[in-house]
C-alpha positions as CSV (number, residue, x, y, z in Angstrom):
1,X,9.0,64.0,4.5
2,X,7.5,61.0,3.2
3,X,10.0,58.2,1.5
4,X,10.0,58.5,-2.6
5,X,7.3,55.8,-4.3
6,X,7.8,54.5,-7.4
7,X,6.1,56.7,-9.4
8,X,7.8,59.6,-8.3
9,X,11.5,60.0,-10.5
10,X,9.2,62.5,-12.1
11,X,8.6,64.9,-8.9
12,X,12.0,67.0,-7.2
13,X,10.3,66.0,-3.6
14,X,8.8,63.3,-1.9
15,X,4.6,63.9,-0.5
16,X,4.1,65.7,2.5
17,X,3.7,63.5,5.4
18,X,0.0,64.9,6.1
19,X,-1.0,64.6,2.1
20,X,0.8,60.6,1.8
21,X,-1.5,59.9,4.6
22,X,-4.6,61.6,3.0
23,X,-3.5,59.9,-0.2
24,X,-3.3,56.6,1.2
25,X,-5.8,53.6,0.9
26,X,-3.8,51.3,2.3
27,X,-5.9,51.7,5.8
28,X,-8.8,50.1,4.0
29,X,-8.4,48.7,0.9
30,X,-5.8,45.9,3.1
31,X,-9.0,44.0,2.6
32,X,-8.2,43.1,-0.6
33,X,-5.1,42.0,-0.7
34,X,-6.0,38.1,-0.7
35,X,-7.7,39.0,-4.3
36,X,-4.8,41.3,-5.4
37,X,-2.5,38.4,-4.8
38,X,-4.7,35.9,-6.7
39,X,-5.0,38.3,-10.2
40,X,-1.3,39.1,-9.6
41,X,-0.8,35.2,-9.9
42,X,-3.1,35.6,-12.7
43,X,-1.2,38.1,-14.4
44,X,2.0,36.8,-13.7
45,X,0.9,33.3,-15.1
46,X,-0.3,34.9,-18.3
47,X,3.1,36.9,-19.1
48,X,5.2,33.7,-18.9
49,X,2.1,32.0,-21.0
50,X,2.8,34.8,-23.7
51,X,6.4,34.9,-23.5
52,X,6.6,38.5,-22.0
53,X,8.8,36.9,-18.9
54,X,10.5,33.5,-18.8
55,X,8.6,30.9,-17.3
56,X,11.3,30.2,-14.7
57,X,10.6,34.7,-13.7
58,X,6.5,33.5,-13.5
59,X,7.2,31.0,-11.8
60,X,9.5,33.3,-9.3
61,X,6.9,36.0,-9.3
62,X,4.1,33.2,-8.0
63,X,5.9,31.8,-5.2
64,X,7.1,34.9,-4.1
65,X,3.2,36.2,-4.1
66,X,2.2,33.0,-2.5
67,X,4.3,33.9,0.3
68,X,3.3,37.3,1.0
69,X,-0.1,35.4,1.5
70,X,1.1,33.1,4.0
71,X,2.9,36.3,5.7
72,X,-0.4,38.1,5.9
73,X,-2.6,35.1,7.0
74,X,0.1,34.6,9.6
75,X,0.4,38.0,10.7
76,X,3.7,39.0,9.3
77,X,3.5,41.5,6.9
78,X,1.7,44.5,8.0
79,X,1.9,47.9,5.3
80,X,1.8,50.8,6.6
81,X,1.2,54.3,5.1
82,X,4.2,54.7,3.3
83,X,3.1,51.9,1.0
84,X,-0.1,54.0,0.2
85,X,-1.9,51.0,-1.0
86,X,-2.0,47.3,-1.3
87,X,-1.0,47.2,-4.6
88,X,1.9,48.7,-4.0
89,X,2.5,46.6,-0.6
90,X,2.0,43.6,-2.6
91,X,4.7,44.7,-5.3
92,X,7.0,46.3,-2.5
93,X,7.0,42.9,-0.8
94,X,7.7,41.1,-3.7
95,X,10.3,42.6,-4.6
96,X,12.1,42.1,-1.5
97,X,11.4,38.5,-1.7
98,X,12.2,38.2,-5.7
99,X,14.7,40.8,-6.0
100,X,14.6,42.4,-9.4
101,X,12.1,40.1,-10.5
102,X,9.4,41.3,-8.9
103,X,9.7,44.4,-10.6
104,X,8.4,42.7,-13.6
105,X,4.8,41.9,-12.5
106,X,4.0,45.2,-12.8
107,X,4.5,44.3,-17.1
108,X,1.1,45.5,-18.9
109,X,-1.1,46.2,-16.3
110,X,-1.9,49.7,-14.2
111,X,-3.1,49.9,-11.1
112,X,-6.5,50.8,-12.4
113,X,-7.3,47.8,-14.1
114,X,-6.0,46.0,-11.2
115,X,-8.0,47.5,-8.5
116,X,-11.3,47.1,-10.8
117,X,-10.0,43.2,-11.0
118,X,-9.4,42.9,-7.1
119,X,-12.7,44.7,-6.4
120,X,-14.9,42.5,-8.6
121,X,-13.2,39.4,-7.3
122,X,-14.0,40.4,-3.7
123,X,-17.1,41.6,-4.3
124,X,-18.1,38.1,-6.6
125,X,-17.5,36.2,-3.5
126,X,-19.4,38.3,-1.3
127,X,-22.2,38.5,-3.7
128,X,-22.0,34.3,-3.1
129,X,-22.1,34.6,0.2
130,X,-24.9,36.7,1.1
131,X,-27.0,34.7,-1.5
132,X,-26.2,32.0,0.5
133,X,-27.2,33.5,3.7
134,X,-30.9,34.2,1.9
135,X,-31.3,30.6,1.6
136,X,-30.5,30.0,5.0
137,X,-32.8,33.0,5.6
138,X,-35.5,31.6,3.6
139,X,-35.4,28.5,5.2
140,X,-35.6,29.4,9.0
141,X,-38.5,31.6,7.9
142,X,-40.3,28.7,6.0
143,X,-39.8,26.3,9.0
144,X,-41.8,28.4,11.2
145,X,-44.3,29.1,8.4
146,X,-44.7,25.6,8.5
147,X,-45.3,25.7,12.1
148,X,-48.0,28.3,12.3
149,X,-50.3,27.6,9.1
150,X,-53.4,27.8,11.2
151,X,-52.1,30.1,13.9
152,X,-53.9,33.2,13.0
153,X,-52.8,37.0,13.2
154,X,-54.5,40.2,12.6
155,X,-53.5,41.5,9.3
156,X,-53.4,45.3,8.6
157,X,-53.5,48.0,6.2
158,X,-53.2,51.6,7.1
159,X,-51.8,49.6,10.7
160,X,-55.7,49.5,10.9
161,X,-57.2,46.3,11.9
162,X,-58.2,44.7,8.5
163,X,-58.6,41.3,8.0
164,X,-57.3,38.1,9.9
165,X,-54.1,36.3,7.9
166,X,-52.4,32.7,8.7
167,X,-49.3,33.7,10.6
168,X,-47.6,31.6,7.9
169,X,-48.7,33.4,4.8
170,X,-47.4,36.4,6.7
171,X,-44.0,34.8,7.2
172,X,-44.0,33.9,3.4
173,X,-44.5,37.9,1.9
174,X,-41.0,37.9,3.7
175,X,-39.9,34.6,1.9
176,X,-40.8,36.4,-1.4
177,X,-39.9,39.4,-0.8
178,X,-36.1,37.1,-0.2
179,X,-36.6,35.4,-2.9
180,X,-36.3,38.7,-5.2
181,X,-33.0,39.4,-3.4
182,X,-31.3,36.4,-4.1
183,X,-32.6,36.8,-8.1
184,X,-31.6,40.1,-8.2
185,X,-28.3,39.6,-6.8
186,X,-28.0,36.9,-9.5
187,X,-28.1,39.4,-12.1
188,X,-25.8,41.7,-10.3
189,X,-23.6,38.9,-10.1
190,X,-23.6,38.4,-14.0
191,X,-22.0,41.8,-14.1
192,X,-19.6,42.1,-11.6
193,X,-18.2,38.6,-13.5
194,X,-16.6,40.5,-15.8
195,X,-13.2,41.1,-16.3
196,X,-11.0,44.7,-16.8
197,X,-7.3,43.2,-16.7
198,X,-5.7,44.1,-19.2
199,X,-7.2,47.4,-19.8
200,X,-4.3,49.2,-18.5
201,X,-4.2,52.6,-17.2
202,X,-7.1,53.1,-20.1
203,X,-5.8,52.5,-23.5
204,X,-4.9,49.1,-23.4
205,X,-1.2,47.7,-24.0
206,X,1.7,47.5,-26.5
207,X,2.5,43.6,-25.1
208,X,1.2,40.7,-26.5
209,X,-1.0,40.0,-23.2
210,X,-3.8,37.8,-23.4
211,X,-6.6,38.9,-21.5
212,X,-9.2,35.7,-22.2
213,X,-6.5,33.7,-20.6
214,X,-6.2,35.7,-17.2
215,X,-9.9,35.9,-17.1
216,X,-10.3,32.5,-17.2
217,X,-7.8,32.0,-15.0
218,X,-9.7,34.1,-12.1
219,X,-12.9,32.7,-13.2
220,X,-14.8,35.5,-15.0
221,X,-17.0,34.9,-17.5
222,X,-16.7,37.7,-19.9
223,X,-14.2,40.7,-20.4
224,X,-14.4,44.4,-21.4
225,X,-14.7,45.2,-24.5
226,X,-14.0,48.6,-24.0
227,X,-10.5,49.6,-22.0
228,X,-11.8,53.1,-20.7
229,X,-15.2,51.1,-19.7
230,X,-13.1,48.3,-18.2
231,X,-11.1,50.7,-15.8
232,X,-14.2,53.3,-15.2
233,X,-16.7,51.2,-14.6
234,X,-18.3,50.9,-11.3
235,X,-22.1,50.7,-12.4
236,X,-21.6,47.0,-11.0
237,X,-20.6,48.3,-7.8
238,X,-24.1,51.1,-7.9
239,X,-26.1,47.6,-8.7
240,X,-24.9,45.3,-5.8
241,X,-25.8,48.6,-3.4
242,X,-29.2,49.2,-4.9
243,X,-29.5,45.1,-4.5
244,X,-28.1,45.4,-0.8
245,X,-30.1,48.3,-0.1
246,X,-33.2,46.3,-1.0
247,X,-32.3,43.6,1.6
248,X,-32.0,45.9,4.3
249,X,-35.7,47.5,2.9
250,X,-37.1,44.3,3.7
251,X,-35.2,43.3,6.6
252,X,-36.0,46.7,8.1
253,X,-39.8,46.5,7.7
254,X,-39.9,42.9,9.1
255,X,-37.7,44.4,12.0
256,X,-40.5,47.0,12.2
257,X,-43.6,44.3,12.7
258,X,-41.5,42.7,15.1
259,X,-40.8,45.6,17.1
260,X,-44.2,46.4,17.3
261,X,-45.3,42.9,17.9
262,X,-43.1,43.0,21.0
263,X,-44.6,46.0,22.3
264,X,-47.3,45.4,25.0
265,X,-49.6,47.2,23.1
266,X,-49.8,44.5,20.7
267,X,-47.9,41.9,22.6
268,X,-48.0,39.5,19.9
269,X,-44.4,37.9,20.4
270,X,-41.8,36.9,23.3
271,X,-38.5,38.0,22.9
272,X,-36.1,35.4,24.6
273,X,-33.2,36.4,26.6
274,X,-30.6,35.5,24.2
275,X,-31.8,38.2,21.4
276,X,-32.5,40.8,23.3
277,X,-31.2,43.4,26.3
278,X,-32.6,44.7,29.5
279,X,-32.9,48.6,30.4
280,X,-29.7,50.3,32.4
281,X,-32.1,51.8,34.9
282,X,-35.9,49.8,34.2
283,X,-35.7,46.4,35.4
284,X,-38.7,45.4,33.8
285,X,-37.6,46.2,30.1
286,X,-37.0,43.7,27.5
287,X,-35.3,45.3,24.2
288,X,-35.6,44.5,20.7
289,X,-32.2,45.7,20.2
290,X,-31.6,43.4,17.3
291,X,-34.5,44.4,15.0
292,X,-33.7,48.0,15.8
293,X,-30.2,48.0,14.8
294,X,-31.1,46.3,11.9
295,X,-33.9,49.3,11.1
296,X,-31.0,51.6,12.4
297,X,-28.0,50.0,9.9
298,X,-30.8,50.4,6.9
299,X,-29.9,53.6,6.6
300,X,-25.8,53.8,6.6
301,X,-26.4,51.0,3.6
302,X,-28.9,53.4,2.0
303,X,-26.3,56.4,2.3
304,X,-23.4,54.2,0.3
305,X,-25.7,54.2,-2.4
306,X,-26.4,57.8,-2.3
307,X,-22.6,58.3,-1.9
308,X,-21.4,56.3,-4.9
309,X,-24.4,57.8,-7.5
310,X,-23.0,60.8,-6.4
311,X,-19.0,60.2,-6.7
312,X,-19.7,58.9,-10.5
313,X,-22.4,61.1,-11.6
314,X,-19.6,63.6,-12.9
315,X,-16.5,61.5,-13.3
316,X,-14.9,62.3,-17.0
317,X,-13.3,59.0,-18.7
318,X,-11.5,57.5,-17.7
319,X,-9.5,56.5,-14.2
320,X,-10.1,59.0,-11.2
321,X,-9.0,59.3,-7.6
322,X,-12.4,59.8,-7.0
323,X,-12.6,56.2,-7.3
324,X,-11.0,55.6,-4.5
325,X,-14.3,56.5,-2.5
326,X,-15.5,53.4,-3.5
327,X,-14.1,50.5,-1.6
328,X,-15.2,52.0,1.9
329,X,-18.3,52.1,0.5
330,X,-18.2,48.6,-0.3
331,X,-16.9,47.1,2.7
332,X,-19.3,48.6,5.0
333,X,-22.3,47.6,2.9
334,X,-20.8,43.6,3.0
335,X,-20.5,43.6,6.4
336,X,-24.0,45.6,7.1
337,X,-25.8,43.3,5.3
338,X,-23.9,40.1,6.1
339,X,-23.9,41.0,9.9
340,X,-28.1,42.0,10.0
341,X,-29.0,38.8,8.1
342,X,-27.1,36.7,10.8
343,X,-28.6,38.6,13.8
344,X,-32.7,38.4,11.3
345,X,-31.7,34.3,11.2
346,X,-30.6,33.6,14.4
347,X,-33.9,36.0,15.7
348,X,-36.2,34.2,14.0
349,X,-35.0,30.8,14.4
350,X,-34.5,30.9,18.0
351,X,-35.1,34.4,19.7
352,X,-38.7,35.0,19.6
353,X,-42.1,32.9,20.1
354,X,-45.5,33.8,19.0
355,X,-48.2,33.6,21.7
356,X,-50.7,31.5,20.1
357,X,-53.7,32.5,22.5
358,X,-53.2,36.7,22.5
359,X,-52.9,36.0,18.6
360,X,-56.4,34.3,18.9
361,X,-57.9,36.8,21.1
362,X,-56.5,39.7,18.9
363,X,-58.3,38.6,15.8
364,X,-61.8,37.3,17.7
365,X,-61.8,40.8,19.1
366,X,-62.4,43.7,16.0
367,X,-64.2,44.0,12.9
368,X,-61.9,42.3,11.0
369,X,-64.4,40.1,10.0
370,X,-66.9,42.9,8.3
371,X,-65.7,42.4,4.4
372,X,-66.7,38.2,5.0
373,X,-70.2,39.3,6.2
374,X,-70.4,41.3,3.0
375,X,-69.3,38.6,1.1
376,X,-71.7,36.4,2.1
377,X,-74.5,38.8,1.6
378,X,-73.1,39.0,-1.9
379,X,-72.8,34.9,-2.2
380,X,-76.6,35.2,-1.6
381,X,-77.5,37.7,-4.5
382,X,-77.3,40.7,-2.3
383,X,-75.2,43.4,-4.8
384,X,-71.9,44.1,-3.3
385,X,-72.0,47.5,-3.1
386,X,-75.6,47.5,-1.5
387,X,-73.6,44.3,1.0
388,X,-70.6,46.9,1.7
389,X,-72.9,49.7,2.9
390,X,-75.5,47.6,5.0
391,X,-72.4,46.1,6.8
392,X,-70.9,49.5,7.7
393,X,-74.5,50.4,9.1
394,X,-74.2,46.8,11.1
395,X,-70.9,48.1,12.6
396,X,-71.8,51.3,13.2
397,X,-74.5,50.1,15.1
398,X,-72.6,46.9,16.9
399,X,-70.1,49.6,18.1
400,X,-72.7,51.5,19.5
401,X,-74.2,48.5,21.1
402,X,-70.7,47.8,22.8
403,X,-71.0,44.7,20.6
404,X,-69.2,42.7,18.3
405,X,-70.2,41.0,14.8
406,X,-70.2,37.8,16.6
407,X,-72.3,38.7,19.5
408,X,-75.3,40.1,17.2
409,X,-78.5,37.3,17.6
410,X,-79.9,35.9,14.5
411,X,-82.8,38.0,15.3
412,X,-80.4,41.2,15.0
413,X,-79.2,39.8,11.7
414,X,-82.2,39.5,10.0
415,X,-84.1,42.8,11.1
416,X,-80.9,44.4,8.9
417,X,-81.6,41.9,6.1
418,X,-83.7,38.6,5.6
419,X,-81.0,37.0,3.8
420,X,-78.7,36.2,6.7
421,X,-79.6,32.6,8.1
422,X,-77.8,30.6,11.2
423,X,-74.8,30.1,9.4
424,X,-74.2,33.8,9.5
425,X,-72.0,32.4,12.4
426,X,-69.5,30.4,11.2
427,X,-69.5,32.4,8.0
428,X,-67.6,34.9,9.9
429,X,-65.9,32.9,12.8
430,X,-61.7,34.0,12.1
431,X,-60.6,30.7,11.3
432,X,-63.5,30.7,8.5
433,X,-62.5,33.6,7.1
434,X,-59.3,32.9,6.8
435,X,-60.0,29.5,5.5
436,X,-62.4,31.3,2.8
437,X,-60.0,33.1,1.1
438,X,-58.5,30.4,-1.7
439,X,-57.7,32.1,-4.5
440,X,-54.2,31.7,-5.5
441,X,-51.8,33.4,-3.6
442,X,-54.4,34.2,-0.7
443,X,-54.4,33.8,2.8
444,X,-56.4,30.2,2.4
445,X,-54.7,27.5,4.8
446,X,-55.0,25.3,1.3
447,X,-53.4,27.8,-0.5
448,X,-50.7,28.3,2.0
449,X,-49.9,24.7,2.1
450,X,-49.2,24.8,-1.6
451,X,-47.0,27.9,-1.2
452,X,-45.3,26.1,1.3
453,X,-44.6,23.4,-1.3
454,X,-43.6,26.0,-4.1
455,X,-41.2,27.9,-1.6
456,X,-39.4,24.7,-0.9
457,X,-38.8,23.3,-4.3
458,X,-37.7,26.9,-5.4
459,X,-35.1,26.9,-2.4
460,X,-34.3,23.6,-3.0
461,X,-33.6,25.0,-6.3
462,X,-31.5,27.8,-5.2
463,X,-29.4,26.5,-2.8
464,X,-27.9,24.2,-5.4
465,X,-26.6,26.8,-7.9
């Protein structure tokens, strides 16, 4: 049977050794034990602060916990099972260290309101982290925006040929698209940054604690206002999924493009040796392995979120075992989304090359061009709509003819209307078209150069904060 905990003067018999190992989080939640040492110190601080220990027992308690830290960076203390979790490692090891002592840090706190206080300060610094690693996203994107503001590329809707796009603006939806991560993970942020020691088991305390103090202490902006909230609460945790799971939508279509873009059928990029994998029995293969896990890992990041909605949608106030469920949850996300922006960075800033001249081919080669020749039929008085339907007759019958727009002689042109001239031509000539299309926030090589501009300053912005 397992050993008795220290909770358990209350029970005849230890757990079963099958049910301390269910029970236990210890195999997982190890992860936090850097952060459960830090609000310990917190803690500790605060009761010699108030008077609820001596200042000579604080100061035992934080040298004692700053050497269980240096044991666990070194290697040296490893919990097992029997400890069931880290809080309990952490207070276990302490006490050997402190002697009698380290019983006292356990003074007006619970284990609920410190696991919500260890989970919020891990998950604060990861939330720092992978913001961080969108700027650095951002930025390898942009510098091969930069690169390619004239290189063109079909662009498609329906994946039907539909207009030609500067490879750059394409780059830059992704850029956006970032750029809403790192906001929204800001506002998650402002949430996790708030602190629940102090809350207790879920009633609060009968000592004199002062919880302003230990949240300061740690860094948090705000505390609960409400104790059951405080050690309940995991809507922050629901938020930084929904925010991660968001990532990996976006990450996971551009891992899409690419992996079509590979393909020979489109054969738009080159993958280089150092991002991708050959085939175990096809020599000729090149894989897109890293743009297909990252499509692949979408979905374990999407199921976290699904599992957590689902844990709390029935929880009654205020602390559960449920809870528990959480952390793995957590972790897994982290490192999902931390390890597939690495792999989407170090793709795009060196493991793939556009090719420049089957780009140009590609988008001198369709009808892409069709809504420019209605355009200009409209920019000459011609009604749009009566534009739009004499230019699907002009397709139908190029396609028929085993021609394209470009091929058509002037002669052609003006037996379907008299209002196209010689500079029919260059009207609809891709880099024209692309060029034509200045609006704000268009495809325009103008207006992508100011985009550029406006990306950078906002990054520039971002990376400061």
């Amino acid at each position: 049977m397992s050993e008795q905990k220290t909770w358990s003067q209350r029970f005849e018999s230890a757990l079963h050794p099958a049910i301390a190992r269910f029970n236990a989080s210890i195999g997982f939640d190890i992860e936090l034990i850097e952060y459960d040492i830090t609000g310990s110190e917190a803690h500790a601080k605060m009761l010699a602060k108030t008077g609820i220990i001596s200042s000579e027992e604080g100061e035992k308690l934080i040298q004692g916990l700053e050497q269980i830290r240096r044991e666990y960076r070194q290697g040296l203390f490893k919990p097992g099972v029997d400890d069931e979790d880290v809080h309990f490692a952490v207070e276990r090891r302490l006490t050997e260290i402190a002697g009698d002592v380290g019983k006292k840090l356990h003074t007006a706190r619970s284990r609920n309101d410190q696991v919500g206080t260890d989970t919020r300060l891990y998950l604060r610094e990861q939330v720092r982290h992978i913001r961080t690693q969108l700027v650095e996203f951002q930025q390898v994107l942009l510098d091969l925006a930069e690169a390619n503001i004239e290189t063109l590329i079909p662009g498609y809707t329906h994946l039907q040929r539909a207009q030609p796009l500067s490879l750059a603006h394409h780059l830059l939806a992704y850029v956006e698209m970032s750029a809403r991560d790192w906001e929204r993970l800001g506002d998650v942020y402002r949430r996790i940054d708030i602190s629940p020691l102090g809350c207790g088991a879920l009633a609060g305390t009968t000592f004199p604690i002062d919880r302003h103090y230990t949240a300061n202490q740690l860094g948090f902006s705000r505390i609960y206002a409400n104790s059951l909230d405080g050690v309940s609460d995991r809507d922050f945790a629901i938020e930084f999924l929904t925010a991660a799971s968001l990532i990996m939508v976006h990450l996971s279509r551009l891992s899409e493009e690419v992996i079509l873009w590979a393909s020979e059928e489109f054969n738009f990029v080159t993958l280089k040796d150092s991002c991708s994998t050959g085939s175990s029995i096809m020599p000729q293969k090149k894989n897109p392995d890293v743009p297909e896990l990252v499509r692949g890992k979408t979905g374990r990041v999407f199921g976290h979120l699904q599992g957590l909605l689902v844990l709390m949608k029935g929880l009654p106030l205020a602390y559960n075992k449920d809870l528990q469920e959480d952390k793995e949850a957590l972790f897994d996300a982290v490192k999902t989304v931390r390890g597939c922006l690495e792999a989407m960075t170090i793709l795009f800033r060196e493991g793939l090359e556009f090719k420049g001249d089957r780009l140009a081919e590609a988008v001198a080669s369709d009808f892409a061009n069709a809504t420019d020749v209605a355009d200009y039929l409209a920019a000459k008085g011609v009604p749009f709509r009566e534009a739009y339907n004499l230019v699907g007759k002009v397709v139908k019958m190029s396609l028929a003819a085993g021609k394209l727009l470009k091929d058509l002689t002037l002669d052609e042109w003006q037996q379907l209307h008299p209002a196209f001239e010689e500079d029919i031509y260059a009207a609809i000539a891709p880099k024209q078209v692309v060029a034509a299309r200045n609006s704000y926030g268009g495809t325009g090589f103008e207006q992508v150069r100011q985009a550029l501009v406006r990306a950078r300053d906002r990054l520039n912005s971002a990376s400061i904060e």
